[in-house]
VOFIGU-849244 format. One line per field, with one value per residue (C-alpha): residue in one letter; x, y, z. Coordinates in Angstrom, 1 decimal. Layout:
<pts>
r: c(A:...)
east: c(X:...)
north: c(Y:...)
up: c(Z:...)
</pts>
This chain:
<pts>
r: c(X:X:X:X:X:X:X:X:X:X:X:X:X:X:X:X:X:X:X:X:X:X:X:X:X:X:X:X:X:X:X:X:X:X:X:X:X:X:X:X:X:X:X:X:X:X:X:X:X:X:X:X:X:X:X:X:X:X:X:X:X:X:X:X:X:X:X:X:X:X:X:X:X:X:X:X:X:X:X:X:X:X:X:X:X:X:X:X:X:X:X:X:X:X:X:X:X:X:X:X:X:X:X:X:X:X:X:X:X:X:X:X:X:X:X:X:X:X:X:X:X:X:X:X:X:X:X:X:X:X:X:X:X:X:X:X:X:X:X:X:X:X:X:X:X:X:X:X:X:X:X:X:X:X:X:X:X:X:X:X:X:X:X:X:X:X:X:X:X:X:X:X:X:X:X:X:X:X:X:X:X:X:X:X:X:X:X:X:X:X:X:X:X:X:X:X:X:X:X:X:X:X:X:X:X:X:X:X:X:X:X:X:X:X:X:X:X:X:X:X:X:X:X:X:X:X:X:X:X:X:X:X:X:X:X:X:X:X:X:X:X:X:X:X:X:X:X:X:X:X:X:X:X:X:X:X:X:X:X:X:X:X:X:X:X:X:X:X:X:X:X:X:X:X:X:X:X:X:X:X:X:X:X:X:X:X:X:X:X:X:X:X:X:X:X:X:X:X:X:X:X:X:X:X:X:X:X:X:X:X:X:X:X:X:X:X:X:X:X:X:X:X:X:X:X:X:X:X:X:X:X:X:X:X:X:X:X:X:X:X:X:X:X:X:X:X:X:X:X:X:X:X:X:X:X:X:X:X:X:X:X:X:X:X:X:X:X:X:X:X:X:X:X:X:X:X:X:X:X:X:X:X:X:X:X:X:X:X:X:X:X:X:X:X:X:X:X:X:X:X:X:X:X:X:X:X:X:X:X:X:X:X:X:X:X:X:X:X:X:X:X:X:X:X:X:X:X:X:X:X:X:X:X:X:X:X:X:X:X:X:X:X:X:X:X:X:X:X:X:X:X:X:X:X:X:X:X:X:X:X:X:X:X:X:X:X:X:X:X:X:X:X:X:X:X:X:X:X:X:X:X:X:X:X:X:X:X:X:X:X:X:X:X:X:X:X:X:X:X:X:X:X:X:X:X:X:X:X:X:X:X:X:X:X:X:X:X:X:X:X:X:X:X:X:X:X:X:X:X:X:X:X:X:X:X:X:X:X:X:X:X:X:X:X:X:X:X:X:X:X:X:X:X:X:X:X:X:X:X:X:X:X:X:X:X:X:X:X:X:X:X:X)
east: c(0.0:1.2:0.7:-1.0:0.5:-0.7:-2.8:-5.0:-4.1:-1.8:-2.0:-4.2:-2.4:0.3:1.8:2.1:5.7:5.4:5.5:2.4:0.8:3.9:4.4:7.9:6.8:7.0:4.3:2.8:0.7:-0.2:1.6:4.7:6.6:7.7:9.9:8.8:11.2:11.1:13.3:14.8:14.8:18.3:19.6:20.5:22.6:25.3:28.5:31.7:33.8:37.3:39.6:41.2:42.4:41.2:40.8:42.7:40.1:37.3:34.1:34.4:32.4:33.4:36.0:37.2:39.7:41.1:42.5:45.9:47.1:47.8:45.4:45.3:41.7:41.0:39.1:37.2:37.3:34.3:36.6:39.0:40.8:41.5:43.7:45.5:45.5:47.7:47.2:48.2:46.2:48.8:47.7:49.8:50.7:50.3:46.9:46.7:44.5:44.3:41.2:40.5:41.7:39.2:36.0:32.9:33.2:31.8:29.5:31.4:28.0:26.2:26.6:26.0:28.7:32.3:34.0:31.7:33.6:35.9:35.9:38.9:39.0:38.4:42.2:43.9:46.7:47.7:46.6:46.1:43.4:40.8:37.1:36.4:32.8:32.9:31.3:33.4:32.0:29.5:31.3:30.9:28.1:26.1:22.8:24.0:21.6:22.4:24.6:27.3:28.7:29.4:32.3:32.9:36.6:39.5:42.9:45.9:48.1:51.7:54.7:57.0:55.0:52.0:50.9:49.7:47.4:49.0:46.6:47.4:45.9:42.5:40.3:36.2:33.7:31.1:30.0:26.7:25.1:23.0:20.6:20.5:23.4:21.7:20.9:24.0:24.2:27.9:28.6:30.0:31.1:32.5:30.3:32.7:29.6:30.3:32.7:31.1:31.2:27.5:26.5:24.3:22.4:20.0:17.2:18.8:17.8:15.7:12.7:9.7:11.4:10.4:11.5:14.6:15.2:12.7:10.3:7.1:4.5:6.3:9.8:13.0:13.3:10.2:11.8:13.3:14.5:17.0:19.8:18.8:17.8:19.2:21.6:24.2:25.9:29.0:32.0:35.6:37.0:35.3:32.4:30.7:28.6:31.1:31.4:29.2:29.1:29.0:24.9:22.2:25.1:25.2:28.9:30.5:34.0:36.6:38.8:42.0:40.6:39.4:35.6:35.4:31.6:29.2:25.4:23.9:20.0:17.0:14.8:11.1:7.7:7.0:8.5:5.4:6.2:6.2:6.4:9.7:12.1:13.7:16.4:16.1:18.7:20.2:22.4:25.5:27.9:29.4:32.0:30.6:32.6:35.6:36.3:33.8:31.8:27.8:27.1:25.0:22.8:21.8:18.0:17.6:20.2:17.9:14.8:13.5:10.2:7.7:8.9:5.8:4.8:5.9:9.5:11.6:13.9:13.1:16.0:16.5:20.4:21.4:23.7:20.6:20.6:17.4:15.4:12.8:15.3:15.4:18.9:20.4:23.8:25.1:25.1:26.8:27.6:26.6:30.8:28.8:25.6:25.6:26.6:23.1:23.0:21.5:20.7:19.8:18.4:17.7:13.9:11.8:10.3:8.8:10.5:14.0:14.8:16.6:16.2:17.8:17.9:17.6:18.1:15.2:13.6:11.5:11.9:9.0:10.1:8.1:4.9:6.2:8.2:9.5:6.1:3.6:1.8:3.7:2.2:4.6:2.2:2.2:4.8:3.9:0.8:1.3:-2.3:-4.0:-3.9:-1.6:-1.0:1.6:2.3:4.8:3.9:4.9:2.8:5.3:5.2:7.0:9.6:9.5:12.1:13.0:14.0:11.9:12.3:10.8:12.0:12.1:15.2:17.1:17.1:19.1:19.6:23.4:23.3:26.0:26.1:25.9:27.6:30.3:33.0:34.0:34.4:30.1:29.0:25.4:25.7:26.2:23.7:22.2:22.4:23.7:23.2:22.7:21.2:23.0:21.8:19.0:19.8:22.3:23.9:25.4:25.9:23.2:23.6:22.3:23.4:21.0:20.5:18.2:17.4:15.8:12.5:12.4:13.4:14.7:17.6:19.6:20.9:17.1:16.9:15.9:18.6:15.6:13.3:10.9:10.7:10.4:7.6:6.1:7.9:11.2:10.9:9.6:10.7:13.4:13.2:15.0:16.8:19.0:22.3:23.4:26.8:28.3:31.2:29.7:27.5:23.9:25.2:25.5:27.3:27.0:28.5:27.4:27.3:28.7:29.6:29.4:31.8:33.5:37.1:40.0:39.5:35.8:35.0:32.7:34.5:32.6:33.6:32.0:32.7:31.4:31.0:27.6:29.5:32.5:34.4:37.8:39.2:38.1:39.6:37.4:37.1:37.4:37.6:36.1:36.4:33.2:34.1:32.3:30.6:33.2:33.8:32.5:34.1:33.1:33.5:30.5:28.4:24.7:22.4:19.1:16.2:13.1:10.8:8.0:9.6:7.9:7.2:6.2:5.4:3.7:1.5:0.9:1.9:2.4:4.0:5.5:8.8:12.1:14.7:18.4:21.2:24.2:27.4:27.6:24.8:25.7:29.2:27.1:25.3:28.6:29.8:26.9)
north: c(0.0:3.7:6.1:9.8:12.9:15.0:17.5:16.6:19.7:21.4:23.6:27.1:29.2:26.9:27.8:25.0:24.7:21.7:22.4:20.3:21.3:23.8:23.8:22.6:20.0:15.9:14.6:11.5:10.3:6.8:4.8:7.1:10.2:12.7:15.3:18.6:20.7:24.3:26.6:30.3:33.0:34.0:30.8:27.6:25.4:24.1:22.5:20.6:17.8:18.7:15.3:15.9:11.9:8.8:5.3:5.5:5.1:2.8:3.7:7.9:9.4:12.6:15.3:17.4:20.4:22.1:25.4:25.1:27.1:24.0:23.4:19.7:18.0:14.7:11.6:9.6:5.6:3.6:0.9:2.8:5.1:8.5:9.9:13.4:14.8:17.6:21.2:20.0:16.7:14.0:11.4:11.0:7.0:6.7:7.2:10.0:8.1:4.2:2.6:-0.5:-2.8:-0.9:-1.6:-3.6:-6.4:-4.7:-6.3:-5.4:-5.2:-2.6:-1.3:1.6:1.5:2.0:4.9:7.9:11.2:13.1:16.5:19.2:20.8:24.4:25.4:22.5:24.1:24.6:21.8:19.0:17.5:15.8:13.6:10.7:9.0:5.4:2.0:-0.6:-4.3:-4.3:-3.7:-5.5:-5.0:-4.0:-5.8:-9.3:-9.2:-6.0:-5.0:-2.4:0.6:3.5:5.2:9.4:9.9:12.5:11.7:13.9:14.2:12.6:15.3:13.8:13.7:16.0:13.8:11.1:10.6:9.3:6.1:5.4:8.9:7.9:8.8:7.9:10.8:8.7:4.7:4.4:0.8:0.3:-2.5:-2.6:-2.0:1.0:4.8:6.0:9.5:10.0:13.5:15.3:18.5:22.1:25.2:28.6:30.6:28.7:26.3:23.5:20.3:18.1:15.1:13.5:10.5:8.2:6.7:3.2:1.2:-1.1:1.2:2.8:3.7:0.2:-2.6:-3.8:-1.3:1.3:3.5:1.4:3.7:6.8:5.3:6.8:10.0:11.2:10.1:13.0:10.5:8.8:10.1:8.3:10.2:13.8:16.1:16.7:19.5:19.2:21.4:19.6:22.3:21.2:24.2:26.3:23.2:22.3:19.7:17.1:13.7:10.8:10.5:8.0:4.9:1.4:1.5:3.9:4.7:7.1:8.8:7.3:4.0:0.6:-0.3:-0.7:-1.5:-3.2:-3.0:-6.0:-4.3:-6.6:-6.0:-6.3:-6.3:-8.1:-8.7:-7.4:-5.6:-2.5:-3.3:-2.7:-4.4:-1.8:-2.4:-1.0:0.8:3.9:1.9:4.7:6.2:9.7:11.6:15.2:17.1:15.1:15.0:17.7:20.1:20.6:24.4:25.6:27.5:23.5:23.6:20.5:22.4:24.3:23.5:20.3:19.4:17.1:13.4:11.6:8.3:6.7:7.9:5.2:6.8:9.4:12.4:14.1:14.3:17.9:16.8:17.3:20.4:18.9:15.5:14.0:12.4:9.5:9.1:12.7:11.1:14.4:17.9:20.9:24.5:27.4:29.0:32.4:34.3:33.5:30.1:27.9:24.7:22.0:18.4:15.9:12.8:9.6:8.9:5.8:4.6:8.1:10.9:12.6:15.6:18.7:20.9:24.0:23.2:25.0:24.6:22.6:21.9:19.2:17.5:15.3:11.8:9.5:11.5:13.0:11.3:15.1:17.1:14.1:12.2:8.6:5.3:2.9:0.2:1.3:3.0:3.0:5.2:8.3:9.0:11.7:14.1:14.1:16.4:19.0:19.3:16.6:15.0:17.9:20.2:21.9:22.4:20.0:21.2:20.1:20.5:23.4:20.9:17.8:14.9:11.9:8.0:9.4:10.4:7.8:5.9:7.9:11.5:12.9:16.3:19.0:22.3:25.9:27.2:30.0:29.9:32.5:29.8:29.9:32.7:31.8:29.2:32.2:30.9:27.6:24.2:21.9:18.4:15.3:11.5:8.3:6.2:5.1:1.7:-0.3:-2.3:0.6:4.1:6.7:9.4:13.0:16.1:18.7:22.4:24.6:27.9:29.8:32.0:35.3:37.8:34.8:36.0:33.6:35.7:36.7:33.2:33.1:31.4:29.3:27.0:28.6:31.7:30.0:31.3:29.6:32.1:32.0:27.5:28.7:25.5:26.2:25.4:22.9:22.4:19.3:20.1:19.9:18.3:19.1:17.1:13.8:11.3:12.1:15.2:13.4:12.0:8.4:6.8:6.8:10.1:9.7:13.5:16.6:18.9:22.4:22.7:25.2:27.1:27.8:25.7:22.6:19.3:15.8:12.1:9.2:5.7:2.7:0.1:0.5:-1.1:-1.0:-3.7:-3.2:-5.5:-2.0:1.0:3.1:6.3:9.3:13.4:15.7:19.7:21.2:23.8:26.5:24.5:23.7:26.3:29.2:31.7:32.2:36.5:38.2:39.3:37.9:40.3:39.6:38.1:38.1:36.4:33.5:30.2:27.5:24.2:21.1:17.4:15.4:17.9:20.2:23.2:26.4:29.6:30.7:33.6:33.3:35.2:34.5:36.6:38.0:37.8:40.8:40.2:37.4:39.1:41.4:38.8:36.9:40.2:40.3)
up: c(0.0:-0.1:1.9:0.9:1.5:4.5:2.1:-0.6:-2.9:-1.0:2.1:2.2:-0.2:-1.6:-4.6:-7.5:-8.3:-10.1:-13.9:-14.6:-17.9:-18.7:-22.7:-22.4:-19.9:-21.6:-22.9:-22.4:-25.6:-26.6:-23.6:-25.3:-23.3:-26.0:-25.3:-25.8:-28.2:-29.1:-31.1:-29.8:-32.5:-33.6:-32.1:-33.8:-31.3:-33.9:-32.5:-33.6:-31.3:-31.4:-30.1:-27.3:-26.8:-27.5:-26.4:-22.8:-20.2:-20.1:-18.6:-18.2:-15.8:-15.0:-16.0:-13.2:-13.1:-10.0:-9.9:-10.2:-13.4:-15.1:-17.6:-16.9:-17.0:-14.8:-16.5:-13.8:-15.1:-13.3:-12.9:-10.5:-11.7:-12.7:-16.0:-16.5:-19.5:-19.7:-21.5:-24.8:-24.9:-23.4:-20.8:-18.1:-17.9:-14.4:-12.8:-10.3:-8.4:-8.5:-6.4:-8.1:-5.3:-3.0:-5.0:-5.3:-8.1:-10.8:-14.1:-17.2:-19.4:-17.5:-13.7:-12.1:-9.2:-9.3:-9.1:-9.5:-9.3:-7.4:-6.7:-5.6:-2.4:-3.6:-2.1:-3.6:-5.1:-1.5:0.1:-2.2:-0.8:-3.5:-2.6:-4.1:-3.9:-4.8:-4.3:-2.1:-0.9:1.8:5.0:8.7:10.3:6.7:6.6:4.9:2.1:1.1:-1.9:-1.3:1.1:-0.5:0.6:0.1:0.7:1.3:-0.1:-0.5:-3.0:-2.8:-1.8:-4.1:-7.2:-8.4:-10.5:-7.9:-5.1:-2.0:-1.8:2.3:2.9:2.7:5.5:4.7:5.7:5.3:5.1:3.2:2.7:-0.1:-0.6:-4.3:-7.2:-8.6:-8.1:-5.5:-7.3:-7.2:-8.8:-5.9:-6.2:-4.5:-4.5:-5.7:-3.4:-0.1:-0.5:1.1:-0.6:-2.1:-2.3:-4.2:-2.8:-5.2:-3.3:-2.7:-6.1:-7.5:-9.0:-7.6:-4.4:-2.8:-1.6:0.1:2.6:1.3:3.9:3.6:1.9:1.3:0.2:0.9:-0.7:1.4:4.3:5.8:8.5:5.8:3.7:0.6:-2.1:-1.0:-1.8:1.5:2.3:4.3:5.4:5.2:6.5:10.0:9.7:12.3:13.4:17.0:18.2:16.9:17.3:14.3:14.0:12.9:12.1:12.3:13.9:16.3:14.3:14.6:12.1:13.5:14.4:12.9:14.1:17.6:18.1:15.0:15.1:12.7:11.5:12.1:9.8:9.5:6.8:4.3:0.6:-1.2:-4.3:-2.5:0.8:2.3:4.7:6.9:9.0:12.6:12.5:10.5:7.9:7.4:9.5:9.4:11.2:11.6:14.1:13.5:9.8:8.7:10.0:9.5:8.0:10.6:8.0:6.6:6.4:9.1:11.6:13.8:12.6:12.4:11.2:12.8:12.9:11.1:12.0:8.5:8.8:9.4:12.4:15.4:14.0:10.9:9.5:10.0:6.4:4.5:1.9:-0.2:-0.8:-2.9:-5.8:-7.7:-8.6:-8.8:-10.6:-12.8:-10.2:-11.4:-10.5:-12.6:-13.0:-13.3:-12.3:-8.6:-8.7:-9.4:-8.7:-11.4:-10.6:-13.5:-12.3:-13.7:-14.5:-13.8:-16.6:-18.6:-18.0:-17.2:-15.0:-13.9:-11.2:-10.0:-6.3:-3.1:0.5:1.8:-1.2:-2.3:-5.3:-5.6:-5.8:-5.7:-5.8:-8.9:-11.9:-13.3:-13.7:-13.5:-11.0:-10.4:-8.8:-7.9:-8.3:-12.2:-12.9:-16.6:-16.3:-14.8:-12.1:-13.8:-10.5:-7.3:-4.7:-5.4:-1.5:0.9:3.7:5.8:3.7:1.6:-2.1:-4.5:-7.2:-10.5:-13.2:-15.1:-17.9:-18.9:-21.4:-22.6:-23.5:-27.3:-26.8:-24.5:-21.5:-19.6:-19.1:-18.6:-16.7:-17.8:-17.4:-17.6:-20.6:-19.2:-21.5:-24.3:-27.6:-27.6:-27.2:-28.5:-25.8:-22.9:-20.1:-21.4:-20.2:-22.3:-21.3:-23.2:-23.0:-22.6:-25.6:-27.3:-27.2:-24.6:-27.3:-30.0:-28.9:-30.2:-27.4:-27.8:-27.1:-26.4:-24.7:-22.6:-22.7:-20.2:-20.0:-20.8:-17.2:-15.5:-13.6:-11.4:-9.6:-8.1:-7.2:-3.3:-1.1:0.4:-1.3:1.1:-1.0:-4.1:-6.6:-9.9:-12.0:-10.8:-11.5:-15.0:-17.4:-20.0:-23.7:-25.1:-28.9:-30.1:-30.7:-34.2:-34.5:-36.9:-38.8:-37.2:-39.4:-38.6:-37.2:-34.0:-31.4:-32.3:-29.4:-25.5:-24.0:-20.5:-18.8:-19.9:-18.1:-17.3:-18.1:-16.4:-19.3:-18.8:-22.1:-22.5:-22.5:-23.5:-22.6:-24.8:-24.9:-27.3:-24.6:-22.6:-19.0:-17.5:-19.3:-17.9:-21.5:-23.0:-23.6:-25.7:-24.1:-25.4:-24.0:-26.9:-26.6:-27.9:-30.0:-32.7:-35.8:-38.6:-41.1:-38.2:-36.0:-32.8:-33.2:-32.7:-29.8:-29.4:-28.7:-25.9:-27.6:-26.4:-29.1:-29.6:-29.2:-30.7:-28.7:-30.7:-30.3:-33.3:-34.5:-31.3:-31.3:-28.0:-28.4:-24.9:-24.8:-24.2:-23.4:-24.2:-22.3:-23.9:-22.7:-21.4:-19.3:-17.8:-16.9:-14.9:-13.6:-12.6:-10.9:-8.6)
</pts>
């Protein structure tokens, strides 16, 4: 059974933040989702893929770049390790960081744990300290039919050599057990506003938010009792939090120490298709006040919401920042403006996401799959009304971008284009999808623009303050690549990432898993159309955008900021 939210339309006065019925919103139209494009006036979203190198990692996840005035870039393999590729497009032989003895066996045809990312302590060039999230074995005292412990890191970089992590420096933040292979997140990253580090959290896997482990009724990433499927927010630097004490774990632990005391779960229910078995106990362990701090302005700090009878647990993790997520695997930073940050997460069965997210905010998982009503019993149908409130009353977000199946299985979040190459680009999204298929590569690359007087840096601090306007949906255009057969990127589309030169950087691969016999990776620079320039300086357009599916048609406006503007913004 499942359990309804506290409201049946939403509290006196709630505003609807959800997106339902918005033009740009997917479609769902003969048992199909369809992906809602639209074009921008004055803008045709033409690339080309300039080779940076080729076949030398095997499953790319991430590229990563710290501030160091080297120009290197940092390919993340899924299998355990990490590449450098210098400023002039060499890989360094030897990993600069090499895991692989540390991880979970992993299934070379498709599997969605390894190593995920790894992210740069925001004064590395100083201190040299980079975070790694990954997925280990199950440890000691793990339920025993669970799958995995996740495992976010700090490691330091070797004194003699640059180049190379010092692999004995480890020290784990944070143990998370996961019942099932899928949906960990894993794209941590830095904010340049407040330089606290994020972590994305997937709901613990399998689908539908049941099951093994899963909140019975309102599944985990309602369950403000649980960190599965939230974003965290942490300070490494030890924060202005004091001295707090490791909460809601399975094991008491300390930095310096090996585990001194192991709780095994009971667990409890029944194995119903989505009833859940629980364990009784919290099933990770941190180490705030010892090996981070918590930022004391975390939503969950000093205010704490009513502990409802279907949470799982009597506290709520002060490391919360946001919740209600599938599987939030691709986060980014807007480089300019005032520093946004976008979330793209993985979709059940109908339709794909991203959110701009804000402290406290709820995302709507699994009330909401994107901007429609979701039934875990049948997840194939989407219930044709909801509530657009939580079970603590408070409105649910929905996406500022939305896409259908049509497209892919899987969307692949990127970022906010910042760079100088583009400058047509100044202030979209551009993201992509997976793959069509999971045998040959047939990713997709696409971009969002957004609507006309959004300004991100009138974005509240709160989701709180949040209105229907400022969560507006932006319109999205397939990129046109130009060069490539099909004028596309024909293989899978993996991460789409920021480089230390503020340009757009692409990883792809031809194998749909992470087959360590394979080496097909490849780091692409996305770069101005062949045969153009990149001179000129786009002017703001505010004009009808066309949004079509099949043979529906909705004129909404746009507006698309020139660079100029969002140098302002940036300066703000």
């Amino acid at each position: 059974m499942t359990t309804a939210p506290t409201t049946t339309a939403g509290g006196a006065g709630t505003a609807d933040l959800t997106n339902a019925g918005s033009p740009q919103a997917a479609q769902f139209v003969n048992n199909t989702s369809t992906t809602m494009f639209g074009t921008v006036p004055g803008f045709e979203p033409n690339v080309s893929l300039e080779l940076v190198a080729s076949d030398f990692i095997t499953s790319p996840m991430v590229v990563a770049a710290p501030d160091d005035d080297t120009g290197r870039v940092f390919v993340v393999d899924q299998i355990g390790v990490v590449k450098i590729v210098d400023a002039n497009g060499t890989v360094v032989d030897e990993p600069f960081l090499d895991i692989r003895d540390r991880l979970v066996n992993l299934t070379p045809i498709y599997d969605e744990r390894g190593l995920l990312s790894i992210a740069f302590h925001p004064d590395y060039q100083n201190n040299g300290k980079v975070y790694a999230f990954y997925s280990a074995p199950l440890r000691e005292g793990a339920p025993e039919d669970w799958n995995c412990t996740n495992h976010l890191s700090e490691f330091t970089v070797s004194e003699d050599n640059p180049d190379q992590v010092n692999a004995s420096s480890e020290k784990v933040l944070m143990y998370i057990d996961k019942p099932y292979h899928n949906h960990n997140g894993g794209q941590i990253a830095f904010s340049p506003a407040d330089g606290y580090l994020y972590i994305p959290l997937g709901d613990g896997g399998r689908a539908n938010d049941v099951g093994l482990g899963h909140t019975i009724g309102i599944g985990n990433a309602q369950d403000l009792t649980k960190i599965y499927g939230k974003i965290l927010r942490i300070d490494v630097d030890g924060g202005t939090a004091g001295n707090v004490t490791p909460t809601m774990t399975t094991a008491t632990q300390t930095a310096t120490t090996t585990m001194t005391e192991t709780v095994t779960p009971t667990v409890t229910g029944t194995t119903g298709p989505n009833e859940s078995m629980s364990p009784s106990e919290p099933t990770w362990t941190t180490f705030a006040g010892t090996l981070y701090g918590i930022p004391d302005d975390n939503p969950y700090v000093e205010n704490q919401p009513e502990i409802l009878d279907s949470y799982a647990y009597d506290s709520i993790p002060p490391e919360i920042y946001a919740y209600g997520f599938r599987n939030p695997a691709y986060m980014s930073f807007d480089s300019g403006g005032s520093n946004a940050l976008f979330t793209a997460s993985a979709g059940q069965t109908l339709f794909e996401s991203v959110f701009t997210v804000l402290s406290g905010g709820n995302y709507g998982w699994n009330i909401l799959e994107g901007t429609h009503c979701f039934d875990p019993n049948n997840s194939a149908e989407p219930p044709e009304t909801c509530n657009i409130t939580g079970y603590q009353d408070e409105p649910l977000i929905g996406p500022i971008v939305e896409g259908g199946h049509d497209l892919g299985n899987t969307i692949v979040g990127g970022q906010v284009y910042r760079g100088t190459m583009l400058p047509d680009f100044q202030g979209r999204y551009v993201f992509g999808y997976w793959s069509i298929g999971r045998i040959v590569g047939e990713g997709t690359l696409l971009v969002a623009s957004p609507p006309e007087g959004w300004n991100e840096s009138a974005m509240p601090a709160s989701a709180a303050n949040l209105t229907p306007e400022q969560n507006q949906m932006w319109t999205v255009q397939e990129i046109s690549v130009v060069g490539q057969a099909n004028q596309s990127v024909n293989e899978f589309v993996r991460s789409i990432g920021e480089g230390p030169d503020g340009e757009l950087y692409l990883l792809t691969n031809t194998v749909g898993g992470p087959d360590a016999a394979t080496e097909t990776g490849k780091l692409w620079k996305i770069v101005p159309p062949a045969n153009a320039t990149a001179e000129g300086t786009p002017t703001t357009t505010t004009a009808a955008v066309t949004t079509t599916m099949a043979t529906t048609t909705t004129t909404v406006a746009v507006s698309t900021p020139s660079p100029a503007a969002t140098t302002a913004a940036a300066s703000t």
